[in-house]
C-alpha positions in Angstrom: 6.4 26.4 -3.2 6.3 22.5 -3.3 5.9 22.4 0.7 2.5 23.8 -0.1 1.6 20.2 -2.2 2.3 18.7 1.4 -1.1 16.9 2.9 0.3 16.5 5.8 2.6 18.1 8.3 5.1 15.8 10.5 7.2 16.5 13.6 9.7 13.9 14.3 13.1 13.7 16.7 16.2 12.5 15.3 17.2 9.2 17.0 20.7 9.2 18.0 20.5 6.8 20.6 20.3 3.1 19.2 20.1 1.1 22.2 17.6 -1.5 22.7 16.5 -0.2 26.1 15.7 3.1 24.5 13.7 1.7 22.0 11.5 0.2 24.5 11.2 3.7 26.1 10.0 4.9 23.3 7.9 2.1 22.0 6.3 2.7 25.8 5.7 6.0 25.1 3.4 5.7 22.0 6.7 6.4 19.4 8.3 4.0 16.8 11.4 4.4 15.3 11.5 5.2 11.5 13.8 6.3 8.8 14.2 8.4 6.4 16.3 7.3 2.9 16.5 8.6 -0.7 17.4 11.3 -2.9 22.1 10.6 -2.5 21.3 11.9 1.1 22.4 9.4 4.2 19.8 7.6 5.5 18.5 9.8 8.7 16.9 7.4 11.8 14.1 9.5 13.7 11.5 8.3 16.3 7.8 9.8 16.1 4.5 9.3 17.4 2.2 6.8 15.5 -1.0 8.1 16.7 -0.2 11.3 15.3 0.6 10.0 12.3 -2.2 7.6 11.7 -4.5 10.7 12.7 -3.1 12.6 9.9 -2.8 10.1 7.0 -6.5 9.2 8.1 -7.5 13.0 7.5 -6.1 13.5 4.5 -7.7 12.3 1.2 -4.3 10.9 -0.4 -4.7 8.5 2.6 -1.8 6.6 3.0 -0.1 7.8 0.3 -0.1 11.4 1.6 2.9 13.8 0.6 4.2 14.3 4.4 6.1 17.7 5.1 8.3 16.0 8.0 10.2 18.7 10.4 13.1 16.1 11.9 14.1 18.2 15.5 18.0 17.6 16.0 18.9 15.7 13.4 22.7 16.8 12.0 21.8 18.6 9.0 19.1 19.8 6.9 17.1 16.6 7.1 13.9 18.3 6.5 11.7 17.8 3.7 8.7 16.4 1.7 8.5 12.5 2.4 6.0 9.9 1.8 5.6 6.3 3.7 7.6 3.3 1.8 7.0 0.2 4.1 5.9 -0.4 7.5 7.3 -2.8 9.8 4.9 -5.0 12.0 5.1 -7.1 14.6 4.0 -10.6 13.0 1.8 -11.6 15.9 -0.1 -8.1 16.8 0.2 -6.7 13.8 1.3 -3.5 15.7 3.9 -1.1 13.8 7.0 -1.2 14.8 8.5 0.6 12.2 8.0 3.2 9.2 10.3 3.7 6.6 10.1 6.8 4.8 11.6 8.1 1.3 12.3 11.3 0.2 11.0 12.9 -3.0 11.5 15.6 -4.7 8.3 17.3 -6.8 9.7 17.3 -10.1 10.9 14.0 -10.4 8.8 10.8 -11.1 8.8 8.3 -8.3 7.6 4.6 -8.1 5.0 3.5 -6.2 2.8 0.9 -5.1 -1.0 2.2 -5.0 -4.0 0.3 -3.6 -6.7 -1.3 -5.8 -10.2 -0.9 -4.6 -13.4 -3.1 -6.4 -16.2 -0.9 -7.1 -20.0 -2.1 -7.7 -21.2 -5.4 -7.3 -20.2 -7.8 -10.4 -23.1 -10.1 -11.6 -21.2 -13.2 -12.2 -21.6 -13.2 -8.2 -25.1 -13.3 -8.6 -25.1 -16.2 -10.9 -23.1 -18.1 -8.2 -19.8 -16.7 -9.1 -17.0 -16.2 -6.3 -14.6 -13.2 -6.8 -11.1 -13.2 -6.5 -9.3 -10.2 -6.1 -5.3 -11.4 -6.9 -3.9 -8.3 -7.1 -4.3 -5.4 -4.1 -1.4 -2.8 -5.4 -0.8 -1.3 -8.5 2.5 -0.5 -9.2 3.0 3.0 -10.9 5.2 5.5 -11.7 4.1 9.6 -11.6 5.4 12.8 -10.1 4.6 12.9 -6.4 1.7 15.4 -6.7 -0.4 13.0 -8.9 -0.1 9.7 -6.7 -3.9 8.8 -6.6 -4.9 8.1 -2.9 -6.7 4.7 -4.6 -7.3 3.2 -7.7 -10.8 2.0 -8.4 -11.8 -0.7 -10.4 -15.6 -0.7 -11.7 -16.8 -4.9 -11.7 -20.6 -4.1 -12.5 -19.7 -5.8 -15.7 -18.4 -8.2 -14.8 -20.1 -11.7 -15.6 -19.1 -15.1 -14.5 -15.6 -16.6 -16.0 -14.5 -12.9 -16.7 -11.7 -11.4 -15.2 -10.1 -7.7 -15.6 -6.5 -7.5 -16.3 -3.9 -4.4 -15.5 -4.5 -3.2 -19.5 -7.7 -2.8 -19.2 -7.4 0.1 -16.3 -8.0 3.2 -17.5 -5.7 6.1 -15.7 -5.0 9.8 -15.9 -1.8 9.9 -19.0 0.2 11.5 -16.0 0.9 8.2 -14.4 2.7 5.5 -15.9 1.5 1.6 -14.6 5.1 -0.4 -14.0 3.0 -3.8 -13.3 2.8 -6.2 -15.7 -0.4 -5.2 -17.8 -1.0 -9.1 -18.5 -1.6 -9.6 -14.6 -5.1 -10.4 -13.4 -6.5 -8.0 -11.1 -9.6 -9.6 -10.1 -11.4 -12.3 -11.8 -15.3 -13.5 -10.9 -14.6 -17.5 -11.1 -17.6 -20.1 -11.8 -18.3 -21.9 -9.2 -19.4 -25.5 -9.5 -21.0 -28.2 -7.2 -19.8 -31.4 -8.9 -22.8 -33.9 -9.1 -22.3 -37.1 -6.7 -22.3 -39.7 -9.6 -18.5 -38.1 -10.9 -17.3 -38.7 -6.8 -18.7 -42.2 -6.9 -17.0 -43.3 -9.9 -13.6 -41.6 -8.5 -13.9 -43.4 -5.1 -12.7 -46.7 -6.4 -9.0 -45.0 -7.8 -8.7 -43.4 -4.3 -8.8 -46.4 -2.4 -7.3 -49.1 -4.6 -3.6 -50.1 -3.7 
């Protein structure tokens, strides 16, 4: 049974009531509001609570990209089903979620998502005065929802000083198809250089001629 593939197991309401003053209730109350999209079915607006959920997804060891069983109590139809977290939406100035949207899936079919990039080991170029630069922090794949890796880690322990590791040079499982450009820098260890004082001396005149 597919449910089983499930790492974690949701209880949300259905939100039927749209009013501002209700969302404040529930905001109040610990809940956000949420919805739930995909798969030709109506989008389905719910309200649950955000602890709960953070609990869970912290638990779990697909992390934020955990397949979520979500139970939605009074929504119209049968609304329930396996789920995982698209986007959040945050309050710019807190930070504090506001909002999750969810999308469906289904276990045989491939979906697209965007899966975090993690630097492993310590890269020597830093030791030889290097700075690294991580550019990219998602990796943008395509699998069936029971292979999404919770993280993809990136080894730098090679990593010398003016190198950098593109998206072709990430190994992963054949199961999972990378959608980002494979010419895009992931994370690059850049030389750093103090520039001696003679070169701003001879500069200074151009600066303040006019």
């Amino acid at each position: 049974d597919s449910y089983d593939m499930a790492n974690v197991k949701m209880e949300a309401n259905y939100r039927s009531d749209m009013t501002k003053g209700h969302t404040k209730t529930i905001r109040r109350a610990g809940l956000v509001t949420g919805s739930v999209f995909g798969h030709d079915s109506e989008s389905v607006s719910i309200e649950l609570n955000l602890r709960e959920l953070v609990d869970a997804v912290k638990a779990s060891e697909a992390g934020v990209k955990s397949l979520i069983d979500l139970k939605i109590k009074g929504a119209p139809d049968k609304s329930d089903g396996i789920v995982i977290v698209k986007e959040f939406t945050k309050e710019p100035l807190t930070r504090k979620v506001l909002d999750i949207q969810f999308q469906r899936v289904h276990m045989k079919e491939k979906i697209n998502v965007g899966v975090p990039i993690v630097l492993v080991g310590e890269a020597p170029g830093v030791k030889m005065n290097g700075i690294l630069e991580q550019s990219l922090n998602e990796l943008q794949v395509s699998c069936l929802p029971g292979n999404i890796p919770p993280k993809i880690e990136v080894d730098i322990s090679h990593l010398g000083s003016g190198e950098h590791v593109s998206v072709s040079d990430l190994n992963l499982d054949s199961a999972i198809e990378i959608l980002s450009d494979s010419n895009s820098i992931v994370c690059a260890c850049v030389a750093h250089h103090i520039a001696p004082k003679a070169e701003d001396e001879a500069a200074a005149p151009e600066t303040s001629g006019g």
